[in-house]
N, C-alpha and C positions, 0 to 999 in steps of 0.2 A: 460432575465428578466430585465429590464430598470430599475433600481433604483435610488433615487434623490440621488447628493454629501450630501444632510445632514441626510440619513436616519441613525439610531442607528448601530451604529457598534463597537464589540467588539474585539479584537486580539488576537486570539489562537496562532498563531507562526510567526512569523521573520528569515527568514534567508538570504543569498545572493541573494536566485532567488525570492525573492518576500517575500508578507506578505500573511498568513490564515487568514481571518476576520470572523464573526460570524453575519451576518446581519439582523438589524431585517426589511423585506419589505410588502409590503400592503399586503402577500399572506401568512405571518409566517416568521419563522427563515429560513436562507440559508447560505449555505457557501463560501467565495467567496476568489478563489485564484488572488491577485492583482500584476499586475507586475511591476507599476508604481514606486514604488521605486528601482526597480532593478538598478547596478550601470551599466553606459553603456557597459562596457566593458562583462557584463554575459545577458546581455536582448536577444542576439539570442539564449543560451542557454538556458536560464529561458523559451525563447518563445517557442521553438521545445519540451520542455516537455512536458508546460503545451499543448501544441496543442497536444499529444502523448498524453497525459490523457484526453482529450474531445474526440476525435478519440476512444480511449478504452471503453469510459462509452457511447458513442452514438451506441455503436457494443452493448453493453448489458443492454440500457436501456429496463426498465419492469422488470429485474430481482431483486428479494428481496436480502434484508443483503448487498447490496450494493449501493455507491452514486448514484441517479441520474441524468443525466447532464443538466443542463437548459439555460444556453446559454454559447456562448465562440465569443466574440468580440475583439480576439487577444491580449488582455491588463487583461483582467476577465476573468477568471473563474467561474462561477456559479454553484454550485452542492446543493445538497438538505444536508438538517443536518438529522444526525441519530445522537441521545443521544446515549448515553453510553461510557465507560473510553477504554484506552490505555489495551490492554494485561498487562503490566509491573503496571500498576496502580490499576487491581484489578483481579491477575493472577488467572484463573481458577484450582485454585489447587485441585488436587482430582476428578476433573469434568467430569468423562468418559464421559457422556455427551454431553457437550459442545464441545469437540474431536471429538464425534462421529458426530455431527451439523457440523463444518467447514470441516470435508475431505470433507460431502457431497454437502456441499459448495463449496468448489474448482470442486468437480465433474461436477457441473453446471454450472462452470465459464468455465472451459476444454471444455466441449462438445459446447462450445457458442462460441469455437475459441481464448477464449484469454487465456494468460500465464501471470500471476501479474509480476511474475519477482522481486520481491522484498520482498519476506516475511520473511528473518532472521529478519528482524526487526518487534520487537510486536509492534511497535507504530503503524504499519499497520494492524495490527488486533483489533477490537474493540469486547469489549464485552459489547453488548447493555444493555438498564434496566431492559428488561423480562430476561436478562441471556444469550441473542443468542449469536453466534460469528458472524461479519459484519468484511466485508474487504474496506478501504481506500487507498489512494493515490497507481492512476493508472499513476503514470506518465512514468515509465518502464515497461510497459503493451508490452507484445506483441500480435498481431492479425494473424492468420494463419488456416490454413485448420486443423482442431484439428486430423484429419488420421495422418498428414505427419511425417515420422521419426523426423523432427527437433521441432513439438510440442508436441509432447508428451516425447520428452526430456527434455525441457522445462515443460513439467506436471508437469514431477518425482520430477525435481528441486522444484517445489513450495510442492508437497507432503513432501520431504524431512525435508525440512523448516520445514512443520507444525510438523513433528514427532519427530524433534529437540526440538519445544518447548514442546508437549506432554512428552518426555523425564525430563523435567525440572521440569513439574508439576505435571506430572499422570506417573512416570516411570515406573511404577508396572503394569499398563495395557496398555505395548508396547505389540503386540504379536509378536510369531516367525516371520511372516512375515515384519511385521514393522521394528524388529532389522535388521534383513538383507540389506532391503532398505537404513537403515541407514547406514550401514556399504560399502553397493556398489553406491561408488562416479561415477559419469559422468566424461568422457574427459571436458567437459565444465567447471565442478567444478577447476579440477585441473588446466587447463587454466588460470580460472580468478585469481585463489589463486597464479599461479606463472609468472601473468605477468599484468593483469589488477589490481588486491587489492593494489599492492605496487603502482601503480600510481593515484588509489582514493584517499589511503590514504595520501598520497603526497599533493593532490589539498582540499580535505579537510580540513586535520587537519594543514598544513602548510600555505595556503592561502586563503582560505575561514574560518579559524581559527572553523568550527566546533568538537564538543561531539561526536563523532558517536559511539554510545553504541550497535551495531549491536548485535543481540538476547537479547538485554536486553530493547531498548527502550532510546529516552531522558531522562533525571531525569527530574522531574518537576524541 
C-alpha cells in the first residue's frame, strides 16, 4: 500500500527496532511498522522480525481478530488497524466470555499452522470495541505443520499463556483441566527460563534500556 511521506501519521510505539505509526491513507486508517529509524547496529534484527511477522500474517491472511498484512517493502510494514485497547488497559475481568472467544481463537490460529509465540504479554492481546479478544504482533510467530510434535508444543505454550492470564482475571472459572495445563511446564519452558530469559533480559533491560512488564503489559 504506497503511501505519500506526508500522509497523516500518528505514533503508537518507539522502541530500538523501529517505530508503530497509526496512518491515515486514501483507503482508511493502517498500521505501519517503520524500520527507518532503526540504529545500524539492530536493523538486521529489526529486519528478520519484521520479515517473520509478514511471513506469519500472509500464512493467515482472511482470518478474523487478527492483523491483516498489506504490504512489506523491507523498511514497512503495513497491517490493517483493529480498534480496541491492550489486555492490561481494559483487563477482561470476570469475562468468562471473552476466555471462552480467545482459546477458540488461538484454536484457529493452531489449525492454520502458526504458533504466536509470544503471548505472556497482554500488550499482544487486544480486546476490540464489541468486546472480542484480537491477537497482535506476530513477530515470533512460528509457521509449521500444526500435526507435528513440535507445533503443538508450541500450542500448549500459547494455551498456557492465555490461562495464566485467565488466572489473573477470571480465576474462579479455571477448570480441573486448565489447572493442570497450568501446572504441567514443557522442556521448552524450563529451557528458556534457565538459559535464554537471563540473556533477554540482559539485552533488554541493560542495553536496549527497555520496561518489559511480561503478563502485565507496557504502562501507558
Amino acid at each position: 500500500m504506497p503511501v505519500s511521506n506526508d500522509a497523516p501519521t500518528h505514533a503508537l510505539k518507539a522502541d530500538s527496532f523501529g517505530r508503530i505509526l497509526l496512518v491515515q491513507g486514501p483507503e482508511g486508517s493502517f498500521v505501519r511498522r517503520d524500520l527507518g529509524a532503526t540504529p545500524l547496529w539492530l536493523r538486521l534484527p529489526a529486519w528478520w522480525l519484521a520479515r517473520r511477522e509478514a511471513r506469519a500474517l500472509r500464512h493467515i491472511h482472511g482470518m478474523a481478530d487478527v492483523p491483516q498484512l498489506l504490504d512489506w517493502d523491507g523498511r514497512h510494514l503495513d497491517r490493517s488497524f483493529m480498534a480496541g485497547d491492550a489486555m492490561y488497559q481494559r483487563p477482561p475481568r470476570g469475562d468468562v466470555a471473552w476466555f471462552r472467544a480467545a482459546r477458540r481463537l488461538l484454536q484457529q490460529l493452531h489449525r492454520r499452522g502458526v504458533a504466536h509465540n509470544d503471548l505472556a504479554k497482554e500488550a499482544n492481546w487486544l480486546v476490540t470495541e464489541d468486546g472480542r479478544p484480537a491477537l497482535i504482533d506476530f513477530q515470533l510467530a512460528v509457521i509449521g505443520d500444526p500435526r507435528s510434535r513440535w507445533m503443538r508444543l508450541l500450542a500448549r505454550e500459547d494455551l498456557r499463556h492465555l490461562l495464566k492470564h485467565k488466572r489473573m482475571y477470571c480465576r474462579e472459572s479455571l477448570t480441573p483441566v486448565e489447572k493442570r495445563v497450568l501446572k504441567r511446564t514443557s522442556w521448552v519452558r524450563d529451557l528458556w527460563f534457565a538459559t535464554g530469559k537471563p540473556v533477554y533480559r540482559f539485552v533488554t533491560r541493560r542495553i536496549l534500556h527497555w520496561e518489559d512488564n511480561e503478563g502485565q503489559g507496557p504502562k501507558p
